[in-house]
LODOMI-27658 format. One record per residue: residue in three letters; chain; x, y, z of N, C-alpha, C, O, CB in turn. Coordinates in steps of 0.05 Angstrom, whole numbers. Glycine has a CB too. Layout:
- Ala,A,X,Y,Z,X,Y,Z,X,Y,Z,X,Y,Z,X,Y,Z $
...
//
This chain:
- Unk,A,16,-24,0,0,0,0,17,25,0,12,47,-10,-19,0,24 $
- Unk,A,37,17,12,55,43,17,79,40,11,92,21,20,56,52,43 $
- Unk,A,90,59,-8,126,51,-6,139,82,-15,132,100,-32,139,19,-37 $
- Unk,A,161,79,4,176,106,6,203,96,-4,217,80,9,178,121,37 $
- Unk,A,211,107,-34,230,100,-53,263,123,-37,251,144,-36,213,112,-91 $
- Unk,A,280,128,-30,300,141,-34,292,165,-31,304,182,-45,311,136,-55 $
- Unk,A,266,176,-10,251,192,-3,272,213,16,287,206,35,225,178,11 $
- Unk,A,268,244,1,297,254,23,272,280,31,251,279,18,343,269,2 $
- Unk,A,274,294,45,255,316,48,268,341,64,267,339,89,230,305,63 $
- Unk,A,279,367,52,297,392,63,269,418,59,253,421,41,334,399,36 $
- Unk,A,273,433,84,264,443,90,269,474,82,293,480,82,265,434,108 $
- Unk,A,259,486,78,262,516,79,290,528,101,285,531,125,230,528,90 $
- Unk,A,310,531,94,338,532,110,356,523,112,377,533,120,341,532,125 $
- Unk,A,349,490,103,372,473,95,371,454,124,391,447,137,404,492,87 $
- Unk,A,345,448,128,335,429,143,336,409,135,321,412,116,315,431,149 $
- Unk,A,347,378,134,339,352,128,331,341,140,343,324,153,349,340,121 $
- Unk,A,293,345,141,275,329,157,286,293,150,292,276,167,238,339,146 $
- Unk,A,287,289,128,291,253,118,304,260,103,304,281,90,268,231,105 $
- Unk,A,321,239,103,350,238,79,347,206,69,353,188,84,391,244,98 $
- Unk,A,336,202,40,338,170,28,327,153,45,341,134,53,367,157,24 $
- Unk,A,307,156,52,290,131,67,276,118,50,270,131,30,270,137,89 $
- Unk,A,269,94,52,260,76,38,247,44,49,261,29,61,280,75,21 $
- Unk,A,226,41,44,212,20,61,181,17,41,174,31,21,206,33,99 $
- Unk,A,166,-7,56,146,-12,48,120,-23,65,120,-42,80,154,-25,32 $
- Unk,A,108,-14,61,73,-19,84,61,-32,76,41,-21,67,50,1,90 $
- Unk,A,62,-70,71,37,-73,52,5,-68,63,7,-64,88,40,-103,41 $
- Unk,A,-13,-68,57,-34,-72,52,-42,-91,79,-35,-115,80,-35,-82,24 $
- Unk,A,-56,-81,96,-68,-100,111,-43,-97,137,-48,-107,159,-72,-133,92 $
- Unk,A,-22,-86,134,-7,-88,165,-3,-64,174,-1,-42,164,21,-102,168 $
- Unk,A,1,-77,208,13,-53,222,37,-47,238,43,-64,255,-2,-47,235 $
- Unk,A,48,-28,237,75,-19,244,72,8,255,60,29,251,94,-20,221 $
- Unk,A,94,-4,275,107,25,292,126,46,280,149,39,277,125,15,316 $
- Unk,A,120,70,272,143,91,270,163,102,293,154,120,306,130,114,262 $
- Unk,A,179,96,298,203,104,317,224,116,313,237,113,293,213,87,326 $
- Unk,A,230,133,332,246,150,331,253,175,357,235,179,374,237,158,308 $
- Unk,A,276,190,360,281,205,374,261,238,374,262,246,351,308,204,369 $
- Unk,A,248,252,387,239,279,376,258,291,354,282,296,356,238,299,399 $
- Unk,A,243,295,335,262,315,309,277,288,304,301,287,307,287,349,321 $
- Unk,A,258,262,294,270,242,276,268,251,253,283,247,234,259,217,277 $
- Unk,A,241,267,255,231,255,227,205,241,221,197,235,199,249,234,218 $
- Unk,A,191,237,245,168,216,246,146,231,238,129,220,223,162,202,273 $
- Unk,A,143,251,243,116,269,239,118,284,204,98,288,191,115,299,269 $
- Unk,A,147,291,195,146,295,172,140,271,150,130,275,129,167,308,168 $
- Unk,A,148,244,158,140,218,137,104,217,141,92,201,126,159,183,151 $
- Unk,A,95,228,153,65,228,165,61,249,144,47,239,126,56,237,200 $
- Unk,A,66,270,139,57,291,127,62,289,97,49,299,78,68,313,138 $
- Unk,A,77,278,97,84,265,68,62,248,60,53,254,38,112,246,68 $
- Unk,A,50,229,73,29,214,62,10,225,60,-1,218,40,24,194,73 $
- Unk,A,-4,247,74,-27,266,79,-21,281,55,-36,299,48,-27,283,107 $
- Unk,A,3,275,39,-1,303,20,5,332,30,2,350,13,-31,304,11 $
- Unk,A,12,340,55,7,356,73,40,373,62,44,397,60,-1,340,108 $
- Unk,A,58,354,57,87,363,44,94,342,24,89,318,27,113,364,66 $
- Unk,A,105,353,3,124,345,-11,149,337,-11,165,354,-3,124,355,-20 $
- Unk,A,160,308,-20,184,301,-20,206,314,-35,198,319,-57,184,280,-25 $
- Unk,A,237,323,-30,253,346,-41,257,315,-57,248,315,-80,281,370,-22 $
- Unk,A,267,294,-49,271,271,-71,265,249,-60,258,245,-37,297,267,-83 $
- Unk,A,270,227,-85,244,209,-77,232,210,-86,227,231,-99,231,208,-60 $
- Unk,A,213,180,-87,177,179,-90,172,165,-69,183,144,-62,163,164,-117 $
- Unk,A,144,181,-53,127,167,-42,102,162,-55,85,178,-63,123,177,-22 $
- Unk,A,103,132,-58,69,117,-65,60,105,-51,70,88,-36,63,100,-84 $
- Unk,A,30,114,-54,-7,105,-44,-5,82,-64,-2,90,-87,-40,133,-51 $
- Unk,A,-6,60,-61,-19,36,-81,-12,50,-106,-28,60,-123,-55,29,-79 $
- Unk,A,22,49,-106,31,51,-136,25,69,-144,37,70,-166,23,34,-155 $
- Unk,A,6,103,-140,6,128,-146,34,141,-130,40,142,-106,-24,140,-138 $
- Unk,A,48,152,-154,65,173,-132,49,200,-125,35,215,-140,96,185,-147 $
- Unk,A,53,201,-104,45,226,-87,53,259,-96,41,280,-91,57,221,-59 $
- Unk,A,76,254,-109,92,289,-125,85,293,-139,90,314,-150,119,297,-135 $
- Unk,A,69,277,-150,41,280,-176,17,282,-175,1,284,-194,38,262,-191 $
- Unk,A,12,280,-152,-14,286,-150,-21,305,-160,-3,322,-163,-23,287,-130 $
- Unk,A,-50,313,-172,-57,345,-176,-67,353,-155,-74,339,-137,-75,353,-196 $
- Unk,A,-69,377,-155,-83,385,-124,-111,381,-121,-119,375,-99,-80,416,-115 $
- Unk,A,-129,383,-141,-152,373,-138,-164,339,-137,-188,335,-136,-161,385,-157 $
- Unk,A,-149,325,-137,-142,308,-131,-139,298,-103,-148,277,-95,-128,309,-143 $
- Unk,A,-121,319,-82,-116,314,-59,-138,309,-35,-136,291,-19,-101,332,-55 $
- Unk,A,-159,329,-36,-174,318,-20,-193,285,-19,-203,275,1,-187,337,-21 $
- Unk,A,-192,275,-46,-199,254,-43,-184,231,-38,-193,208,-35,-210,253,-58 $
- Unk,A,-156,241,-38,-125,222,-27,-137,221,4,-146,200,14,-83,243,-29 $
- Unk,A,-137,245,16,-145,244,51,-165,232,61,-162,223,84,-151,269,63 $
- Unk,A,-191,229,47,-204,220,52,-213,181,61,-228,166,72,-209,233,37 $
- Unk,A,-186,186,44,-169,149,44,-156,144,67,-148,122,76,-142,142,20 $
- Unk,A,-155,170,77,-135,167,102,-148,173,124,-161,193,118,-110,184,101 $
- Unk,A,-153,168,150,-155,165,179,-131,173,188,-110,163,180,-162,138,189 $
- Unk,A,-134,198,209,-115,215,223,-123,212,249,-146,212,259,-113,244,213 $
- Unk,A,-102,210,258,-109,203,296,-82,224,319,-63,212,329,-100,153,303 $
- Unk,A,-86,251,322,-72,268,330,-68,270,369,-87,265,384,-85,290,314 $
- Unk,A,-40,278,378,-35,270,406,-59,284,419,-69,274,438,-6,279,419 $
- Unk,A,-71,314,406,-76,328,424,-102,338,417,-110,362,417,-56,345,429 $
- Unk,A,-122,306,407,-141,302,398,-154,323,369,-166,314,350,-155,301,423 $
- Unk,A,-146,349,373,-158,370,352,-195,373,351,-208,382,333,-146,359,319 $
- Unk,A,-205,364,376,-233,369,373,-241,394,382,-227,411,394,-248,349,385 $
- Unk,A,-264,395,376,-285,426,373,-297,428,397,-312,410,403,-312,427,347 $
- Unk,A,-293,449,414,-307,441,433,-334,455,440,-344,457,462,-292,440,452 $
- Unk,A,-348,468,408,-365,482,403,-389,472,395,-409,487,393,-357,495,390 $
- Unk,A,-388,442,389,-403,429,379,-401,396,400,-381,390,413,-396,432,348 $
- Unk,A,-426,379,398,-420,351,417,-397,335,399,-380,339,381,-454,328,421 $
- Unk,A,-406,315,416,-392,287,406,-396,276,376,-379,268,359,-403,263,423 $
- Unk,A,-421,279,375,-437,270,341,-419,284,329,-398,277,318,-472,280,329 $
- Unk,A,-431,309,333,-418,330,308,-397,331,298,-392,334,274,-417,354,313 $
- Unk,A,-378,326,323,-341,334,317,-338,301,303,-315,296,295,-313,342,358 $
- Unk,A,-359,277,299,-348,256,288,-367,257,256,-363,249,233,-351,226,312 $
- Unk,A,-382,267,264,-398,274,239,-379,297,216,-382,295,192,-429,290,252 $
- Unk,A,-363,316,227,-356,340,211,-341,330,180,-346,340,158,-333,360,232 $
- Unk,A,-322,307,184,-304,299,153,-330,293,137,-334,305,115,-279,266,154 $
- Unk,A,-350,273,149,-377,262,135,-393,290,119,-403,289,97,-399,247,161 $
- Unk,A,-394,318,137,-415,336,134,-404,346,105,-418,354,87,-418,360,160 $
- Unk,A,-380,344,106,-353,364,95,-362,351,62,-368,365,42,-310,353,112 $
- Unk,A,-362,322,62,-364,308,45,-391,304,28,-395,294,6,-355,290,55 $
- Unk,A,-406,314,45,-428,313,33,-441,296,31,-451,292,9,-427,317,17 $
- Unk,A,-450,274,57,-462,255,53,-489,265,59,-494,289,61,-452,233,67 $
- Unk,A,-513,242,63,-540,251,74,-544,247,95,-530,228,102,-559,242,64 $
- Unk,A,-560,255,118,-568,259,142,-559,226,151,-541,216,165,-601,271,143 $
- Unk,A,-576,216,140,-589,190,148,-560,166,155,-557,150,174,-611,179,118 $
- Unk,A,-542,175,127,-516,164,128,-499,173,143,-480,157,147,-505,165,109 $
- Unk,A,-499,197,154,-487,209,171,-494,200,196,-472,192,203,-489,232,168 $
- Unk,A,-510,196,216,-523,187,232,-511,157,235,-497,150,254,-550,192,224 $
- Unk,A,-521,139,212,-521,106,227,-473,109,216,-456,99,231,-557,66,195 $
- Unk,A,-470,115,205,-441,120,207,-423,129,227,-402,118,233,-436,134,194 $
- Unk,A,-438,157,242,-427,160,271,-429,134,286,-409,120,291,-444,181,288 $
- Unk,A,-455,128,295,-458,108,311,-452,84,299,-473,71,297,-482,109,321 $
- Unk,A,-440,75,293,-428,58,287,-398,63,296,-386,44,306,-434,54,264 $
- Unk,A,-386,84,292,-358,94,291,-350,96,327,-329,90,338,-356,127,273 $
- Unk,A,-384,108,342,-384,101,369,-392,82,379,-395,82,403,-393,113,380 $
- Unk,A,-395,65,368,-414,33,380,-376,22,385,-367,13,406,-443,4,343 $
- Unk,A,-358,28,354,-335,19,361,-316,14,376,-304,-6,383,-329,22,356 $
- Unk,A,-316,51,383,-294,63,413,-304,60,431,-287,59,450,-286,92,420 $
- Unk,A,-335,57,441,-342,43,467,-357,69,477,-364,71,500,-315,31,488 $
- Unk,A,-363,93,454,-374,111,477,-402,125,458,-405,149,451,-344,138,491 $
- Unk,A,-422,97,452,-451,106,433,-466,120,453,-483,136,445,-471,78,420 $
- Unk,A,-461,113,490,-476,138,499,-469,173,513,-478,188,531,-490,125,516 $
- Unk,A,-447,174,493,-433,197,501,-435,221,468,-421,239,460,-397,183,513 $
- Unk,A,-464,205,453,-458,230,427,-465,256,425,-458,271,407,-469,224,403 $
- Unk,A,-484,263,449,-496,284,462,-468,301,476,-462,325,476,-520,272,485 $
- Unk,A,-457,281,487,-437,309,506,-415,327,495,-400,322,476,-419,297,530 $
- Unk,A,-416,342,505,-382,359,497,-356,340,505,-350,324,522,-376,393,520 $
- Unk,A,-347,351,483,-320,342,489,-302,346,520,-290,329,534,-306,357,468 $
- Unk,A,-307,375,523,-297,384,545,-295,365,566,-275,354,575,-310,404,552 $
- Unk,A,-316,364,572,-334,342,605,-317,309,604,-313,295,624,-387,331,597 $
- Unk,A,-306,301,567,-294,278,575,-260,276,587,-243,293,585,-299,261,551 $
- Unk,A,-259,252,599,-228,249,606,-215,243,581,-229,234,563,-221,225,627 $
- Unk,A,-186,248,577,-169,256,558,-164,221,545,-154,219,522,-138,276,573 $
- Unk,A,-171,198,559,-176,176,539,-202,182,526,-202,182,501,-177,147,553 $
- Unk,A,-223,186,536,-254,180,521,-247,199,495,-257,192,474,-288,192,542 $
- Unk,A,-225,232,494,-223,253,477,-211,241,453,-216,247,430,-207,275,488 $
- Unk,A,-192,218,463,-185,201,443,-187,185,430,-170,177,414,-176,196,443 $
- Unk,A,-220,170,435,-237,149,428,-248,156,414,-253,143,394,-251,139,440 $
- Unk,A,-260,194,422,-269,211,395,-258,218,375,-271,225,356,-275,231,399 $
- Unk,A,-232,217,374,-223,223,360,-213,205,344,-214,214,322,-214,236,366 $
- Unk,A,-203,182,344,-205,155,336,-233,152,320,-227,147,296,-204,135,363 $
- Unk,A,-253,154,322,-276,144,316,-271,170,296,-258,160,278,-303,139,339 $
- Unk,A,-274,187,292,-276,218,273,-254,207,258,-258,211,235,-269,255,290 $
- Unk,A,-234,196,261,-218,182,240,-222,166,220,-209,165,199,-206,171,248 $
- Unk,A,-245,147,230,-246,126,220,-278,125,214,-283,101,216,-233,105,237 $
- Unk,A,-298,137,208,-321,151,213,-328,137,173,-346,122,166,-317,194,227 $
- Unk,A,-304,150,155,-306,145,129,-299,127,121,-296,126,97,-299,159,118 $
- Unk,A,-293,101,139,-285,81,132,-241,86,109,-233,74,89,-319,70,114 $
- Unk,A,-231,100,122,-215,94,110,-192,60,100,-192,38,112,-208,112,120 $
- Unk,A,-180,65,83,-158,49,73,-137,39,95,-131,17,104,-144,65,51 $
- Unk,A,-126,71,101,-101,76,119,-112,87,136,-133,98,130,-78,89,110 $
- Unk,A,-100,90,168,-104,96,191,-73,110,202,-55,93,204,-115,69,206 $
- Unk,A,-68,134,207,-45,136,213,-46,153,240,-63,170,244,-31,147,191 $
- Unk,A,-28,148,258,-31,165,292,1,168,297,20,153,295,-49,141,326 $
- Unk,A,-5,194,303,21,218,309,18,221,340,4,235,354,15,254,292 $
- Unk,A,44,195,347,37,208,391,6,196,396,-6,214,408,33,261,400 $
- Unk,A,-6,180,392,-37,184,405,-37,177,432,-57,178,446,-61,166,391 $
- Unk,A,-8,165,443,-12,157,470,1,176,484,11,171,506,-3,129,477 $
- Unk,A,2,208,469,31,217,483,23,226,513,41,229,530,47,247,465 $
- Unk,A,-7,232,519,-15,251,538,-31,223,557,-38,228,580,-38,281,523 $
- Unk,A,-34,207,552,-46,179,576,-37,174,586,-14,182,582,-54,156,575 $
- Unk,A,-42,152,612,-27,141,622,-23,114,610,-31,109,587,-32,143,646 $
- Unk,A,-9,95,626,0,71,611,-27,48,605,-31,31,588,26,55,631 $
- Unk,A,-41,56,625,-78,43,624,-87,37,600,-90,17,586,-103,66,633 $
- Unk,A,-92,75,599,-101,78,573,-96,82,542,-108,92,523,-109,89,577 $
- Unk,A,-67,68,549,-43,81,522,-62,54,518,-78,55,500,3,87,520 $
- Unk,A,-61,31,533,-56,2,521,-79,0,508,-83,-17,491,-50,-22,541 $
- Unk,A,-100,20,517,-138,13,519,-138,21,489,-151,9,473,-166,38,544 $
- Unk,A,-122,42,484,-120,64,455,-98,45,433,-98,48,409,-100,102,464 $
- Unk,A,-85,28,445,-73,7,419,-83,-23,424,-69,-41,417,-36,4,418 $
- Unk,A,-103,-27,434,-124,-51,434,-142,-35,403,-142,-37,379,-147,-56,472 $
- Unk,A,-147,-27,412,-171,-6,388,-153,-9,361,-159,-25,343,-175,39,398 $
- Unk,A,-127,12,360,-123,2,328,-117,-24,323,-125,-27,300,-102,16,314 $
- Unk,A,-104,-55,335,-105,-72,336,-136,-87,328,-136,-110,320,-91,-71,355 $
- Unk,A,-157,-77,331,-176,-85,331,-187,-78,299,-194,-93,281,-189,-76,356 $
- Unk,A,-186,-52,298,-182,-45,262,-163,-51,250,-168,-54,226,-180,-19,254 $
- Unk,A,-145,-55,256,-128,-73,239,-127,-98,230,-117,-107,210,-110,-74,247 $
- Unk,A,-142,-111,250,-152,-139,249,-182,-150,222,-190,-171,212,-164,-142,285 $
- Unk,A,-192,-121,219,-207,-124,198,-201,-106,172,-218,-90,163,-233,-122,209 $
- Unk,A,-177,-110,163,-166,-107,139,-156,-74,134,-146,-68,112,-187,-117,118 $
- Unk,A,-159,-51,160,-146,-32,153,-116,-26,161,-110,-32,184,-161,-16,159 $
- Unk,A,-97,-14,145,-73,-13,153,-66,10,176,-73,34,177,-58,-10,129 $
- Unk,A,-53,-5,192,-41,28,215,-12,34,207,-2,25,186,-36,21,259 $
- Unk,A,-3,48,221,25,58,216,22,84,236,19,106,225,32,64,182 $
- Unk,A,23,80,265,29,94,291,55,107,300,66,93,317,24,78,310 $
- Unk,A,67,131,293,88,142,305,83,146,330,62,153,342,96,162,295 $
- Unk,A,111,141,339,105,144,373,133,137,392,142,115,386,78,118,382 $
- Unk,A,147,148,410,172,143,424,161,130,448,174,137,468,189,170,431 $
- Unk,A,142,112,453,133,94,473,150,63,471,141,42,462,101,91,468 $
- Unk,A,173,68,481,181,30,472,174,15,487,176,-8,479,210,19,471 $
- Unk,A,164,19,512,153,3,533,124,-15,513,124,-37,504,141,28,564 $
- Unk,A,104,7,513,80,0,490,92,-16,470,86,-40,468,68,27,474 $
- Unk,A,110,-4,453,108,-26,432,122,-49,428,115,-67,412,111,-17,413 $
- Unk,A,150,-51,446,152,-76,462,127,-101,471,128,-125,469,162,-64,487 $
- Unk,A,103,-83,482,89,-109,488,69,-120,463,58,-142,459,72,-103,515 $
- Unk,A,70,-102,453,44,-107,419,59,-119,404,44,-131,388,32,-77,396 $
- Unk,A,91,-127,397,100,-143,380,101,-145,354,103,-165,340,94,-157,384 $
- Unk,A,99,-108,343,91,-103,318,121,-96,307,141,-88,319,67,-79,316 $
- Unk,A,114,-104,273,136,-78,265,149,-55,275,136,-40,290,128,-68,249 $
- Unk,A,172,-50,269,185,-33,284,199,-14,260,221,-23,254,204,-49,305 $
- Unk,A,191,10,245,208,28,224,218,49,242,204,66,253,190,41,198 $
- Unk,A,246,47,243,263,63,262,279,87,245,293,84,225,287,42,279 $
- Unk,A,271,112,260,284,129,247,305,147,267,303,145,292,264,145,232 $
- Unk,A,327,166,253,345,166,272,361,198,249,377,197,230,364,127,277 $
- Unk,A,350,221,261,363,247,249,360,245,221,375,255,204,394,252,255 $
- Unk,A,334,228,215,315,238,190,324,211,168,316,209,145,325,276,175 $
- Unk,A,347,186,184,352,162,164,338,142,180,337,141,205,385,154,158 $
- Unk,A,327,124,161,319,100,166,345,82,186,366,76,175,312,88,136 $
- Unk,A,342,78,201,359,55,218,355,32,226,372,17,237,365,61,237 $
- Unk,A,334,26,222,328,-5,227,304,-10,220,292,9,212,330,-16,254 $
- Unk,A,288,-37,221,265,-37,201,255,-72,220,251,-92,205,278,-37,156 $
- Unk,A,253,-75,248,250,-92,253,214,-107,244,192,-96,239,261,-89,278 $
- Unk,A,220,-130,244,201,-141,242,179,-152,272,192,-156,293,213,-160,226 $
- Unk,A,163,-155,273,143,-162,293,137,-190,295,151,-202,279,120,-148,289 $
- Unk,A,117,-209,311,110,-241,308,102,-244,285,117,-254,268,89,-253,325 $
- Unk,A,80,-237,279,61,-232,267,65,-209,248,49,-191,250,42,-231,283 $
- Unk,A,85,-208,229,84,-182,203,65,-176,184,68,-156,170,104,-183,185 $
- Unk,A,48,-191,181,30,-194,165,-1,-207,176,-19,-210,160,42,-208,146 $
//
């Protein structure tokens, strides 16, 4: 599903976020992104979002390179994608429905689809009687169940999380990678950045290690596939 060719990425100043990385995601698995702060982990994220461009390299979605995309084009790349952020990014102007309803509203579906899609997306994370409340009122796991579910609301391809355990405790880091383990288990791909080695020590997943923006190791998990 995913492969990053000799992918280098310089910044405005002569930054080298990634220098020649190269790897592959197939279809159906999941893996850990690792690395030190200012690896590099959050720019290979943004790269797939379309969000930046590679200085060299190709990154490809299922054999599309990404430096080609057209831009009108892009929003329907994201839509493929499920984003799962440390510091949730919800609204706290609107309930629970809404902030999982908003990619759906955006998109233009119909009421009706919008509706049995939330709840479903909350039947998932465990919290179908929490679509009435504000965000505010929940604890900082349930913020992330919402937000998890608002990820995955459109049924994406790919599932990708930047830090999602950065602000939990160890409880609920594990409660929050039972969940993508659980979507992963029915055919969507993850790919979780994150400097938790304790966590991913015990999940036994892939391991893509990055290290001042180079690939350094590329372990494998029990179960790689």
């Amino acid at each position: 599903m995913i492969r990053f060719v000799n992918v280098s990425k310089r910044y405005p100043g002569g930054h080298d976020a990634l220098q020649r990385v190269s790897f592959d995601l197939p279809k159906g698995e999941m893996a850990f992104l690792t690395g030190h702060s200012g690896a590099g982990k959050s720019t290979l994220l943004k790269l797939l979002m379309a969000m930046e461009h590679s200085t060299r390299g190709e990154v490809l979605f299922e054999w599309k390179s990404l430096s080609r995309l057209k831009r009108r084009h892009i929003p329907y790349h994201r839509r493929r994608i499920g984003v799962v952020f440390q510091n949730h990014s919800l609204l706290f102007d609107r309930n629970v429905f809404d902030n999982i309803a908003l990619p759906l509203t955006i998109s233009g579906y119909s009421k009706s689809e919008i509706a049995r899609r939330v709840r479903a997306a909350l039947d998932k994370v465990g919290l179908l009687d929490r679509e009435k409340a504000n965000p505010i009122v929940l604890s900082g796991g349930e913020q992330q169940r919402v937000g998890i579910a608002r990820a995955l609301v459109h049924k994406p391809d790919l599932l990708l999380a930047d830090e999602p355990t950065g602000n939990l405790d160890p409880t609920l880091s594990w409660e929050i990678m039972q969940l993508f383990q659980q979507f992963n288990s029915v055919g969507v791909t993850v790919l979780i950045a994150t400097h938790d080695i304790t966590l991913i020590n015990q999940l036994n997943k892939r391991q893509i290690q990055l290290a001042e923006g180079r690939l350094v190791a590329d372990i494998p998990g029990a179960n790689p596939l």
